[in-house]
C-alpha positions in Angstrom: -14.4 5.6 9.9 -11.1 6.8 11.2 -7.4 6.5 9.9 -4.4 6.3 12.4 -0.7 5.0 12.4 -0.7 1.0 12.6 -0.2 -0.4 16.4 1.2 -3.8 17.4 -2.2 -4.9 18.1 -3.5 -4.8 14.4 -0.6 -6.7 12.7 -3.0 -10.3 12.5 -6.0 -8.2 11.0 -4.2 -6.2 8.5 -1.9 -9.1 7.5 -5.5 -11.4 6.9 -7.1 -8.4 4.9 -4.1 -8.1 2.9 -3.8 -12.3 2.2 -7.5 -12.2 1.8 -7.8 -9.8 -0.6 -4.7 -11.5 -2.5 -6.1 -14.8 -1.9 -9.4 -13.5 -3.9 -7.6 -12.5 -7.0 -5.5 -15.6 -7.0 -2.7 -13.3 -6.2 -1.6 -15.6 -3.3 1.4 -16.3 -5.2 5.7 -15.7 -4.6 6.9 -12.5 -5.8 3.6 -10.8 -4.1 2.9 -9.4 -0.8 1.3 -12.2 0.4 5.1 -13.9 1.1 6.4 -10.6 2.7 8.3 -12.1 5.8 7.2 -8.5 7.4 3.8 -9.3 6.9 2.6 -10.4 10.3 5.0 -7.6 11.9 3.7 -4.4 9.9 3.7 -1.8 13.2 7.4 -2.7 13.8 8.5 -2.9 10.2 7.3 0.6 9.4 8.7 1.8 12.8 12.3 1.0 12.5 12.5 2.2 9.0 13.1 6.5 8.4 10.8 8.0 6.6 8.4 5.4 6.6 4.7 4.8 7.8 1.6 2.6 7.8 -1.5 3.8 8.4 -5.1 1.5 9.4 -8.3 2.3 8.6 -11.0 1.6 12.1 -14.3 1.4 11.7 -17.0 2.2 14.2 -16.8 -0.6 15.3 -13.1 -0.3 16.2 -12.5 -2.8 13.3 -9.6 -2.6 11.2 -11.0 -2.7 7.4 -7.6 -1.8 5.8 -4.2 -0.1 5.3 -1.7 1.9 3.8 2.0 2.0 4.0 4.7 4.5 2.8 8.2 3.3 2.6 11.5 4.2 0.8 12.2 2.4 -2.5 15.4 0.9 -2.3 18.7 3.5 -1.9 16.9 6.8 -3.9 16.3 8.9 -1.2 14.0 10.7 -3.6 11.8 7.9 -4.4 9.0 6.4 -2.2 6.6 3.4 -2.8 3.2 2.9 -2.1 2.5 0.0 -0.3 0.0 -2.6 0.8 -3.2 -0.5 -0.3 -5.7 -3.3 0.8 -9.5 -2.8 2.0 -11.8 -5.4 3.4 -14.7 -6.2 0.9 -17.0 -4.7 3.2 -15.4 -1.7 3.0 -15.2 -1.2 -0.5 -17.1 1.1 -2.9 -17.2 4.0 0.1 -13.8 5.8 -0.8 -11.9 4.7 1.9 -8.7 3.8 -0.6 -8.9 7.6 -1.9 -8.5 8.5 1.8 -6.0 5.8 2.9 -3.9 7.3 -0.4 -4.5 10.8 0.6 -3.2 10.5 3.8 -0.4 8.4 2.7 0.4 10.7 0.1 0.5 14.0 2.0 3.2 12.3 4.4 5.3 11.1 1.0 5.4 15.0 -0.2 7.4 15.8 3.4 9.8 13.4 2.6 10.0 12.5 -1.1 10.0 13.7 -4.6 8.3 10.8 -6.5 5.8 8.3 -5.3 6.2 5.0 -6.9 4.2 1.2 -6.7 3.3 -1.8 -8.4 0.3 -3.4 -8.7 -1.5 -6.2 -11.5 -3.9 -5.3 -13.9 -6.2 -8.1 -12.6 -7.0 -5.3 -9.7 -8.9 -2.9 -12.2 -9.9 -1.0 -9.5 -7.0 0.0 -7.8 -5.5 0.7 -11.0 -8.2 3.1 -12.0 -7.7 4.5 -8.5 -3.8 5.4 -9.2 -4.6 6.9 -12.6 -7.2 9.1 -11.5 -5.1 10.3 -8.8 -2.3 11.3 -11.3 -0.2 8.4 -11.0 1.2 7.8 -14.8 2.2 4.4 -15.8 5.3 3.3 -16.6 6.6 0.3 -18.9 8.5 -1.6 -16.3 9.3 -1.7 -12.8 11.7 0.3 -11.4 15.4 -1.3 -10.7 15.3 -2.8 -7.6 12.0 -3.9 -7.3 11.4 -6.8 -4.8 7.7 -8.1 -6.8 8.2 -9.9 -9.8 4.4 -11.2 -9.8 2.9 -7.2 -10.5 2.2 -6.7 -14.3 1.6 -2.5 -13.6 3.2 -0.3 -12.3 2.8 3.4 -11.5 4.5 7.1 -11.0 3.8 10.1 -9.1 5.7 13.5 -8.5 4.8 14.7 -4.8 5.2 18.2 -6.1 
């Protein structure tokens, strides 16, 4: 398993594992990811945005079994989100979030004070996932947030 900056030729694979893995918690819903109108243009989202980056996961197979973005949250230069943290079912249970984060992560502390997302409760593990890796919950979402669906959100300093 390798991890590398998103291309233009994995936007339809990432975009399925993303509505997929929505689609399985019944998160298929507005106010989600799963509507993003950048969703079947990741590679050139990420690209024309400053400070921003999405990263896939490739198996041996030279599949794509999930992703990672970084991204500014809205006009706080200081404040980053993590974004669109999705891993084939396949792929799960081997630590390949942990590494998708990591990576993600270490480019946010170049850039950025805080790291900041959202997510529901339904995805326990996820949200285990951010806790353990010093994310601190927070009682609401931060002004300006575009996902009125996500019940959970989440705070890190990239110190």
């Amino acid at each position: 398993m390798h991890i590398r900056e998103i291309e233009e030729k994995d936007n339809k694979v990432i975009e399925q594992v993303i509505k997929h893995s929505l689609e399985s918690f019944h998160l298929n819903i507005p106010g989600t990811a799963y509507f993003d109108p950048q969703l079947s243009s990741l590679a050139q989202f990420y690209k024309q945005q400053s400070n921003a980056k999405y990263w896939v996961a490739v198996n041996e197979q030279g599949e794509v079994v999930g992703g990672v973005g970084i991204a500014p949250f809205g006009q706080k230069t200081e404040v980053c989100e993590l974004q669109k943290l999705y891993i084939k079912p396949e792929a799960q249970g081997m630590g390949l979030s942990k590494q998708l984060m990591g990576v993600a992560l270490d480019f946010a502390r170049e850039h950025y004070i805080y790291c900041y997302l959202e997510t529901s409760k339904r995805l326990q593990a996820a949200n285990s996932l951010y806790t353990k890796s010093g994310f601190r919950p927070l009682e609401r979402a931060l002004d300006g947030s575009e996902y009125n669906a996500m019940d959970a959100w989440y705070m890190k300093e990239l110190l």
